[in-house]
N, C-alpha and C positions, 0 to 999 in steps of 0.2 A: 534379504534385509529390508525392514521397513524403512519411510522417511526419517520418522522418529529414531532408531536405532542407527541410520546414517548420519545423524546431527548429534547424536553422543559422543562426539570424540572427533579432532579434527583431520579429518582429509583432506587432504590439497588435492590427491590423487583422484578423486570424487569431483566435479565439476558443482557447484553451490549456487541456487537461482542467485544470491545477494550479490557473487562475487562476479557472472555473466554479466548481470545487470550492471552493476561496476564499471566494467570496461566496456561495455555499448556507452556507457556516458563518458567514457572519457576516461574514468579514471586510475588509481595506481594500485587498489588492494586487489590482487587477482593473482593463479595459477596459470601453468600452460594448460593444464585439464579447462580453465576455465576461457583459455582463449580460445581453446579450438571450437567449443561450441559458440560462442559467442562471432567468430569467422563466420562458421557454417551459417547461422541463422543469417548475421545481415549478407551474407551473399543470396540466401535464399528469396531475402526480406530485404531488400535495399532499404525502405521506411524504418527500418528497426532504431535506428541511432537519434533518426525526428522522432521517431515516436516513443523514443523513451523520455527525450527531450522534454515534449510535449507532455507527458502524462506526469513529469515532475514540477511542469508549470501549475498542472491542473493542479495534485497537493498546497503548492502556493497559495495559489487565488482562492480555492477551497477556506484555505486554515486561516487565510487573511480574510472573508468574510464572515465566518464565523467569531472569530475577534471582536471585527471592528464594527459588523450590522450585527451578529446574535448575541452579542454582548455572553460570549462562551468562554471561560476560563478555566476549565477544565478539559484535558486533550489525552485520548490513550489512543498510539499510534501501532498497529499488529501489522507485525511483517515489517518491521521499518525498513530493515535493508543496511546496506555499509552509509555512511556518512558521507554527503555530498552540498553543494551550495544550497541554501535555501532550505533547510530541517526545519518540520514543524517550531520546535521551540524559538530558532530563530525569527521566523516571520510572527507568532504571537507576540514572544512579548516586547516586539519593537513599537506594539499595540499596548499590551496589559502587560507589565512588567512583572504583576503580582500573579499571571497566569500559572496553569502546574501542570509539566506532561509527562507521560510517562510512556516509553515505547516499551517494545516486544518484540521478542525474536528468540529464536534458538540455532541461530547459526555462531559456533562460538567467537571466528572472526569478527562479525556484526558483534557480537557483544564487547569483547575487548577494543575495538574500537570506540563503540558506543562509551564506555566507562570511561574512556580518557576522555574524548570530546566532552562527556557531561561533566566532568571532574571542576568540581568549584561554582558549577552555577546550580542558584536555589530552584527549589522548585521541581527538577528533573531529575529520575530516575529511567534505567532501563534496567529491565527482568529476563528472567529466558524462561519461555513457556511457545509451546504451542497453539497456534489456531483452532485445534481441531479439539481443546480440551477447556474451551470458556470458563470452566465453573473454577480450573484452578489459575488462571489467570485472574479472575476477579475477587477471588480471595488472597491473591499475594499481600504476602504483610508491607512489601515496599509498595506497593501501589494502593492500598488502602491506607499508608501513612498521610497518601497525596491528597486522593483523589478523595473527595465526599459526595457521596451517593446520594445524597440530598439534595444534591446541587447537578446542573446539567453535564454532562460529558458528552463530546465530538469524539465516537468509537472512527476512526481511519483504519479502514480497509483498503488500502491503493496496491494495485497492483499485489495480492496476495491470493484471492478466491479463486484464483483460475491456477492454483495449485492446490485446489480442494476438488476432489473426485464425487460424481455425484454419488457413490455409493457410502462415501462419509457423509452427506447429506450438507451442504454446505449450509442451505435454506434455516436448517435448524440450529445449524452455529451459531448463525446471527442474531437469529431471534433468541438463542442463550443466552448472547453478552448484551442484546438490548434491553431482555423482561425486568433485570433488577434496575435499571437506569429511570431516573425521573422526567415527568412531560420537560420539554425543552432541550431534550439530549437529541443529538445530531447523528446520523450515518453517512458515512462520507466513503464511496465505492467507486473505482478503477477496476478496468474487468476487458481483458483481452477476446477479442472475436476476431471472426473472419465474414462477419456480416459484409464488409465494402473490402476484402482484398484475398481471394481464393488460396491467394499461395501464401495464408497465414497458417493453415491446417498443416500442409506440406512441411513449412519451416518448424514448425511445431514437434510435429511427430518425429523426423525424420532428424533433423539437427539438436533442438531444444532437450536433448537427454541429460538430466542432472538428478540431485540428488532428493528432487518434486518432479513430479511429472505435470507438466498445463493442461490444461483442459480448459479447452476457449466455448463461449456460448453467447448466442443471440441477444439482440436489444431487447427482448421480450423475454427471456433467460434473467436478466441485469437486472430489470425493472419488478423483477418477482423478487427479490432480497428485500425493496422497500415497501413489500405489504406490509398493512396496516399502518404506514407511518405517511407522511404527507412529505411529496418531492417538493420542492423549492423551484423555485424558475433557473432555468429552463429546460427541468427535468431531466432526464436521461438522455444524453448527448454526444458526440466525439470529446474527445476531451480538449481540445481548440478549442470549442464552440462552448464550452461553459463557462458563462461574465468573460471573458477575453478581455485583457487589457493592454494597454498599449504599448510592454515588452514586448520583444522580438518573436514571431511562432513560425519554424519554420514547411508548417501545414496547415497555416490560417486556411488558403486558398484548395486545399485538396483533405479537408478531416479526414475524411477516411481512410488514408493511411496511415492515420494517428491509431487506430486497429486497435481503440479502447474505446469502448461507451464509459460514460463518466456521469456520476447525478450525487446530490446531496437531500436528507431528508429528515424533518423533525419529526421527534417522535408527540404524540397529541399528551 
């Protein structure tokens, strides 16, 4: 069975990256399928629960300086995940009220969640479509109702590309959903490694079985999705260490096992 053909129809029985991810943060939409990997890895990966932590801060601070310095009112969030504190839409338009986002995902939980959370506010929509199939995600009629491709869009990739195989070619996904975007559109990328913590591959391979498989890779792996576009300061980083502000991180002092490089980058 493919990923694709696992995500047509809901399994609980099936273990769901959105619904693991979930309960590492805490929260309450999840299966037993989906706790027992979620056990395994943070026994595996003690960091697992900072560093999801962590890598939802980085979404924040990301989607909050594109707001309020790139002056960005256009936002399409792939991969969103189950709904948690601090959702792109939330942190823009507490910025630009008149912002428009739109997520993505095809996990149906994620979506029937997503549809109630978005229900009643303007501006937001979520679709189900696939990563791996750009050209029909950016023709969807609800996300071209939003979004104007005239105008800049912040593509978010967080924590999704390390459930892209290099044999799907990930490199060329991105560059699918940025070719029709205009100068001033944003790439915003989370991306699991094992560059600073060995026993990421281990917990990976070995516990992380659902219904994506990860595939973790290097700072210099990361920093190749933002060819031809220009990183931002302070490029390609842990995810702590990008603009950090004065909220709580509980891996300010040890990034590295926050076990995500993290960068932002306009396109020219």
């Amino acid at each position: 069975m493919t990923d694709n053909e696992r995500q047509d129809e809901f399994r609980p029985d099936i273990p769901s990256p959105a619904r693991v991810y979930n309960y590492i943060l805490g929260g309450k939409d999840h299966y037993p399928a989906d706790r027992v990997v979620a056990e395994n890895t943070m026994a595996a990966l003690p960091s697992a629960r900072a560093a999801a932590l962590e890598n939802r801060g980085f979404l924040r601070r990301a989607a909050r300086h594109l707001a309020a310095e790139a002056g960005v009112r256009q936002f399409l969030d792939i991969g969103t995940g189950l709904p948690s504190y601090g959702q792109v839409h939330e942190v823009v338009k507490e910025i630009a009220p008149e912002a428009r986002i739109v997520y993505v995902d095809n996990d149906p939980v994620v979506l029937a969640h997503g549809r109630d959370m978005l229900h009643g506010i303007d501006g937001t929509a979520i679709v189900r479509h696939d990563l791996r199939e750009p050209e029909g995600i950016l023709a969807d009629p609800a996300l071209r109702r939003l979004l104007d491709f005239d105008r800049p869009v912040a593509v978010m990739l967080v924590a999704v590309l390390h459930f892209i195989s290099d044999a799907e070619d990930p490199y060329d996904l991105v560059r699918r959903l940025m070719k029709p975007l205009p100068a001033g559109s944003h790439l915003v990328i989370s991306h699991a490694t094992d560059d600073g913590d060995d026993g990421v591959e281990t917990a990976i391979k070995d516990n992380y079985k659902t219904s994506s498989t990860a595939h973790i890779r290097t700072r210099a792996e990361v920093e190749a999705f933002f060819a031809d576009l220009e990183l931002i300061e302070p490029g390609v980083v842990w995810t702590p260490l990008w603009r950090p502000d004065e909220a709580s991180s509980p891996l300010r002092d040890t990034p590295a096992r926050s076990v995500c490089w993290a960068g932002v980058a306009r396109k020219h």
